[in-house]
C-alpha positions in Angstrom: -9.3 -11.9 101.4 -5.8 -12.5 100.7 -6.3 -13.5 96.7 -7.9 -10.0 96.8 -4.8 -7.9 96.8 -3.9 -5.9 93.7 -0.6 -7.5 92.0 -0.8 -5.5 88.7 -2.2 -2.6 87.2 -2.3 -1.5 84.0 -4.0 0.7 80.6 -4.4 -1.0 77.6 -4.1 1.6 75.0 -7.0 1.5 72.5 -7.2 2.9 68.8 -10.5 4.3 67.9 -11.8 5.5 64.6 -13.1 8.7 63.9 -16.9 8.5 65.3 -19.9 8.9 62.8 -20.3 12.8 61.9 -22.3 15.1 64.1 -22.3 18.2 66.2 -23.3 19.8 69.2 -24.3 23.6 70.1 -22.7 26.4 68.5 -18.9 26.6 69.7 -18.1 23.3 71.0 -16.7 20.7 69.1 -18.9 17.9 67.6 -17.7 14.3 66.9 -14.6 12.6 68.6 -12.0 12.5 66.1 -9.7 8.9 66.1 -8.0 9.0 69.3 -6.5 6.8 71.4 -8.8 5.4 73.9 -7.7 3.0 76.7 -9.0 0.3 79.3 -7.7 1.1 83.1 -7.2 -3.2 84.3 -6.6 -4.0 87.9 -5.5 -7.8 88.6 -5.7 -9.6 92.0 -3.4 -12.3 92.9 -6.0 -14.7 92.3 -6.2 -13.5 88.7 -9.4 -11.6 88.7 -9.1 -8.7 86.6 -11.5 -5.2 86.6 -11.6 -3.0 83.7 -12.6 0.5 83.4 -12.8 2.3 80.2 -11.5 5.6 79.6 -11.8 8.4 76.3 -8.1 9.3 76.8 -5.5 6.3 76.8 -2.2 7.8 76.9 -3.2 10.3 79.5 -4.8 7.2 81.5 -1.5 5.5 81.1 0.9 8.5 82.1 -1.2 8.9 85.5 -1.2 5.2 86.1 2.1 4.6 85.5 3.6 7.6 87.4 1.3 7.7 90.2 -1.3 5.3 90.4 0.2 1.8 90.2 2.5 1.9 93.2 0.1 3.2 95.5 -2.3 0.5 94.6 0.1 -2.9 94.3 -0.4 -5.1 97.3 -3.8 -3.4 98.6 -6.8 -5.4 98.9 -9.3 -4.9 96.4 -12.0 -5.2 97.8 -11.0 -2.4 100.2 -13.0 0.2 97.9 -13.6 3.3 100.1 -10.5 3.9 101.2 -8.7 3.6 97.9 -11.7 5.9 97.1 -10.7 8.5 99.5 -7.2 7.3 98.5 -7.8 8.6 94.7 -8.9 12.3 96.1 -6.1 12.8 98.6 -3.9 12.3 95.4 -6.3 14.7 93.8 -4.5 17.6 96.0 -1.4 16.6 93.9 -2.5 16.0 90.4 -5.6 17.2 89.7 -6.7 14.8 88.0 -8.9 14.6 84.8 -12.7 14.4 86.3 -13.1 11.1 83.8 -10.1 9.5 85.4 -10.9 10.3 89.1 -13.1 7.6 89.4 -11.7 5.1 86.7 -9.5 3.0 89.9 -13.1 2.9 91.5 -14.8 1.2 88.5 -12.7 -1.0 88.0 -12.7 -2.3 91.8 -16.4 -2.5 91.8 -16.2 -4.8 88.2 -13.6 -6.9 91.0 -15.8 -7.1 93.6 -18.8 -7.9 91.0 -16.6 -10.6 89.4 -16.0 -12.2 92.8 -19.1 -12.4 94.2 -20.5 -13.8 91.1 -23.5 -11.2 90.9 -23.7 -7.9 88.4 -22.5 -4.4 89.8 -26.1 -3.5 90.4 -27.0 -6.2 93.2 -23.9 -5.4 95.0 -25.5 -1.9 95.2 -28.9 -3.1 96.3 -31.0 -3.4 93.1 -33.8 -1.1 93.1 -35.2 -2.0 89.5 -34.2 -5.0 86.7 -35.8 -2.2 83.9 -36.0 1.6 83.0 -37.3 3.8 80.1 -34.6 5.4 78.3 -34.9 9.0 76.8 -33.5 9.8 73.6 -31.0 12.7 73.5 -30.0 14.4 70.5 -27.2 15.8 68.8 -27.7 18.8 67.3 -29.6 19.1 64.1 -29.7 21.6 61.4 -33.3 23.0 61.2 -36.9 22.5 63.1 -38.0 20.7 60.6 -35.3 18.3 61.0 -35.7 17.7 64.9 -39.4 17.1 64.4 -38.6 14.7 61.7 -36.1 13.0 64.1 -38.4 13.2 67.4 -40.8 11.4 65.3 -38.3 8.7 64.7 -37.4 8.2 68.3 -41.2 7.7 69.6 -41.8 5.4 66.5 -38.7 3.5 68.0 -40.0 3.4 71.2 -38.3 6.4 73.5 -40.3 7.1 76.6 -38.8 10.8 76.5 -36.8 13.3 74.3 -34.1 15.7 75.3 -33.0 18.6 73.1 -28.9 19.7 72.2 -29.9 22.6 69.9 -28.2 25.7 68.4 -26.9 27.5 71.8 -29.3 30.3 70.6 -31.7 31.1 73.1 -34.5 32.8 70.6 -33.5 30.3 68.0 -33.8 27.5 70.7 -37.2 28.6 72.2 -38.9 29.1 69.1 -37.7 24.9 68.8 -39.2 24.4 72.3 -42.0 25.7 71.4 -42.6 24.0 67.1 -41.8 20.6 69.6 -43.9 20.7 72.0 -47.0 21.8 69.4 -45.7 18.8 67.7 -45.3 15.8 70.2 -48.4 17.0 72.0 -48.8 17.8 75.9 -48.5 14.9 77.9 -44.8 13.9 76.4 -42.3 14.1 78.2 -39.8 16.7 77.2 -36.2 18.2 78.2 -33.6 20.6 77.1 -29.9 20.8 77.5 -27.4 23.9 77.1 -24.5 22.4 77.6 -23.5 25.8 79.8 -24.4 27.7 76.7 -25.7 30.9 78.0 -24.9 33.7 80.2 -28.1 34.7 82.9 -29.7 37.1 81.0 -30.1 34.2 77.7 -30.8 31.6 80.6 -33.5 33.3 81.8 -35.2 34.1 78.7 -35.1 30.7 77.3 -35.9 29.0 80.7 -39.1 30.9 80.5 -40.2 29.4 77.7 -39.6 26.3 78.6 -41.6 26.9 81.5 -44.5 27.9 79.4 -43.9 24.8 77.3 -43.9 22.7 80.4 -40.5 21.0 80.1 -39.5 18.4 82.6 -36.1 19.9 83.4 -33.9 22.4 82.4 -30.3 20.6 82.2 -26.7 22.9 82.6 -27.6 26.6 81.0 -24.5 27.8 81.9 -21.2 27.1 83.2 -21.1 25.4 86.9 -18.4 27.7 88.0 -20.7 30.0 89.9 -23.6 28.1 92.3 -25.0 32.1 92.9 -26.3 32.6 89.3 -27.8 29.3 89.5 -29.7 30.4 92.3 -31.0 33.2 90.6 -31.8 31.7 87.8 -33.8 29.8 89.5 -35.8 32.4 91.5 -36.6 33.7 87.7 -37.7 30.5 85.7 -40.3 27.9 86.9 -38.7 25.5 84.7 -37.0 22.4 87.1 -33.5 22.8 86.8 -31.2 20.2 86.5 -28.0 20.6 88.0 -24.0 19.9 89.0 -23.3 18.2 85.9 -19.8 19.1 85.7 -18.8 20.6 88.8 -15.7 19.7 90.5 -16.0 18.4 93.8 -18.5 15.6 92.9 -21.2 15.4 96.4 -19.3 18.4 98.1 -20.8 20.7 95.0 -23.6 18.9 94.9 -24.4 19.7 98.5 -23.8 23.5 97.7 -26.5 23.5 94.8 -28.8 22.1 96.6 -28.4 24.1 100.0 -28.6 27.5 98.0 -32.1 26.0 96.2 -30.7 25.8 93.0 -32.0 22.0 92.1 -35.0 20.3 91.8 -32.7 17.6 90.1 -29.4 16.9 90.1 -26.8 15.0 87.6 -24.6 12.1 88.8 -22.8 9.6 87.2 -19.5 7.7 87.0 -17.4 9.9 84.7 -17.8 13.1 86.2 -18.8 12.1 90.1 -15.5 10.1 91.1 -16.9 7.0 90.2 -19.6 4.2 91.2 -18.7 5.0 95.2 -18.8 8.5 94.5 -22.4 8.1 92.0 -23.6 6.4 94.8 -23.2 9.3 97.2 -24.5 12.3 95.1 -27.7 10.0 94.7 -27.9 9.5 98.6 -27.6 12.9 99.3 -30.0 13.8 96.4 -33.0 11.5 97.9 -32.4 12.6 101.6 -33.9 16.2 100.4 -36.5 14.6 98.0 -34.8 15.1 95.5 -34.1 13.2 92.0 -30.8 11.9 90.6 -30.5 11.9 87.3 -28.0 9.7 85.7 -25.8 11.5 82.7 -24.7 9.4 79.9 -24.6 5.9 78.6 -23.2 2.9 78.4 -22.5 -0.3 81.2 -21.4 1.5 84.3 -23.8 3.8 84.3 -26.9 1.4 83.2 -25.8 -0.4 86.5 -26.5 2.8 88.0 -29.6 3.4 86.5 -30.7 0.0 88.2 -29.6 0.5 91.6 -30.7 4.6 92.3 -33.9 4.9 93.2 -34.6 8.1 92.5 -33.6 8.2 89.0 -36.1 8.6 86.4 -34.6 7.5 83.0 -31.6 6.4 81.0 -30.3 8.4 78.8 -29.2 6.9 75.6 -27.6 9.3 72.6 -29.4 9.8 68.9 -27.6 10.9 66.2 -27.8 10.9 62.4 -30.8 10.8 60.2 -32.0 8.1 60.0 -31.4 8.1 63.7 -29.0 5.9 65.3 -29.0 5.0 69.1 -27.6 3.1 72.0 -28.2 -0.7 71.1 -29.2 -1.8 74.6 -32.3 -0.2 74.1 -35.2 -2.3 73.8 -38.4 -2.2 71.3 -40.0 -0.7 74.1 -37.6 1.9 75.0 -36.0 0.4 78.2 -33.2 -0.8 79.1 -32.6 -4.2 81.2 -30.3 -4.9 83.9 -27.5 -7.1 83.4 -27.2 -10.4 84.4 -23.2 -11.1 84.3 -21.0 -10.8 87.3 -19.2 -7.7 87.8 -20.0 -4.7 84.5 -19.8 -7.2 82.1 -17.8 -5.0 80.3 -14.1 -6.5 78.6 -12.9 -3.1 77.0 -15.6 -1.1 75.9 -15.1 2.9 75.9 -18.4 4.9 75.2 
């Protein structure tokens, strides 16, 4: 389509205020300060124009401006894999940011949404129009408090809770344990260490959570070395859910799961170069049986969440007390799929 090729590209830089206070694990940083945001937007000659948000503006901008906008004037939009294979063979060069790998790709698939007149998710061959969302926590200063708040989040409806606690494995397990006691056995239940631990603390707090019959066991430590995964998971029966942040997006994946390290694994659009590249880690998930879980929230990745089957939930943040969520999530604790052509998204940057 010749009203398909790019003729500008751009960032829109984007002030945000500092976010509402909270924290995660010991030793990483909690809330995002103010900080200049930004919105990646790609233009065709026919005037259609696909956004995709970014946390870091002025970085955005610097990349776009010295690399990425010449490379993609005059290309046809709708062109998607190769300007998707285009992005990583300028990866060899710049290395770039894993949330701004895929941002060129998410903003051609809001194009190609936009001009087909149908939502991101049908162009990916809808699988659901619905799906339970799980509530995932900040971290929180006491037991006490988490019970407090997981009672909050079933009373509001969440299907599922997922635990950011102290980085401590005793301290953490003896919270596994007060909140499964509390919630009762058939809940669903999951924990994150957002890479916390060395092995010997990821073993003894995976066992636990085997014990306490956890539904998965999300990044214990540092996705650096796929071989301590492995043992990890010859040591726990805990599921463990994996290749959050690794690198190469579906390459990694494919080494986690080959050395049995996964009974799930993480994909999503910030950290997996993309929708295209999403897409892939899902496919390569469910051709071994195995489940893609989606990380994060917001519009691209609900789109996701509608058009993987083997996803479970979305996963929509808590925070404060008296909790605070996602507001896309129902009564009922799910999430519906969007209607609007393209992401339906002019800007946003969660």
């Amino acid at each position: 389509m010749r009203g398909s090729r790019i003729q500008d590209v751009w960032v829109d830089v984007v002030e945000l205020p500092a976010q509402p206070g909270y924290r995660w694990r010991d030793g990483l940083p909690g809330a995002e300060p103010a900080r200049q945001a930004g919105v990646l937007r790609i233009r065709t000659r026919d005037g259609v124009v696909g956004s995709a948000p970014t946390p870091r503006g002025v970085i955005a901008a610097d990349l776009v401006g010295r690399r990425i906008r010449d490379e993609l004037l005059g290309q046809d939009a709708l062109r998607r894999e190769w300007l998707w294979h285009r992005m990583w063979e300028l990866d060899r060069i710049e290395e770039f940011p894993l949330y701004f790998l895929g941002l060129v790709d998410v903003a051609l698939w809001d194009i190609a949404g936009r001009i087909a007149g149908a939502p991101v998710h049908e162009l990916l061959g809808n699988f659901r129009q619905s799906i339970p969302a799980y509530a995932s926590t900040v971290t929180y200063d006491s037991i006490e408090e988490y019970l407090d708040v997981a009672d909050q989040c079933i009373a509001r409806g969440f299907r599922a809770i997922k635990l950011h606690a102290w980085g401590d494995a005793r301290r953490d397990a003896k919270l596994a344990v007060a909140l499964r006691a509390h919630v009762g056995d058939d809940f669903p239940l999951m924990y994150d260490g957002s890479a916390g631990f060395d092995l010997a603390d990821a073993v003894s707090l995976g066992r636990v959570l085997s014990e306490s019959d956890f539904l998965w066991y999300e990044e214990p430590m540092r996705e650096f070395n796929i071989t301590s995964h492995r043992w990890l998971a010859e040591r726990v029966g805990v599921p463990l859910l994996v290749g959050e942040t690794s690198d190469g997006a579906h390459r990694n994946i494919a080494d986690f799961i080959a050395l049995g390290t996964a009974t799930r694994v993480r994909t999503s659009a910030i950290f997996k170069g993309g929708i295209t590249g999403a897409i892939r880690v899902a496919h390569l998930a469910e051709s071994f049986g195995l489940r893609a879980e989606v990380h994060g929230m917001g519009v691209v990745n609900q789109h996701l969440c509608m058009a993987i089957p083997n996803t479970t939930y979305y996963e929509a943040l808590v925070w404060g007390n008296p909790i605070r969520t996602d507001d896309s999530v129902d009564s009922g604790g799910l999430v519906q799929a969007a209607t609007e052509p393209g992401l339906a998204e002019d800007g946003g940057t969660r």
